[in-house]
Phi, psi and omega in degrees: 000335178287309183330294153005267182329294195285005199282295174310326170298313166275357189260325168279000125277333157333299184274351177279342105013283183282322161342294176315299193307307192283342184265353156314306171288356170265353167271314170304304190315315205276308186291298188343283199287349164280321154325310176313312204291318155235066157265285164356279194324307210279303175318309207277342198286338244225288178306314182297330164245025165254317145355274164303305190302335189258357171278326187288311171330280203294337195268340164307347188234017164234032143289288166249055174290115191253185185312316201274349195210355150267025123290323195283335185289163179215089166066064171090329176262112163296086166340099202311143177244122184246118206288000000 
């Protein structure tokens, strides 16, 4: 009957194991990807306003645009300068 007992006792902390484990990787997994996601957000917020700034950059220096900087255009576009 002991035998039983340690049998059980192991089979049933066996699975309280794997329970724990999965709902740890299902908890982690959930965090991961909202950190991923905003990260994405935060990346795109950032280039979209290095974007503007080398655009703003570019149409100011094709305003007073001299010899030296209408080589670099080609038929109207000024080639982005990224600081």
């Amino acid at each position: 009957m002991a035998e039983l007992d340690a049998r059980r006792t192991e089979v049933l902390s066996g699975a309280a194991k794997i329970i724990q484990r999965r709902v740890r990787t299902h908890y982690a997994r959930k965090r991961f990807i909202a950190l991923r996601e905003a990260a994405i957000c935060v990346q795109a917020l950032f280039r979209r306003k290095i974007f503007q700034t080398s655009r703003m950059i570019n149409i100011s220096f094709s305003l007073s645009c001299n010899t030296e900087l209408s080589k670099h255009s080609i038929s109207g576009y000024v080639f982005y300068l990224w600081l």
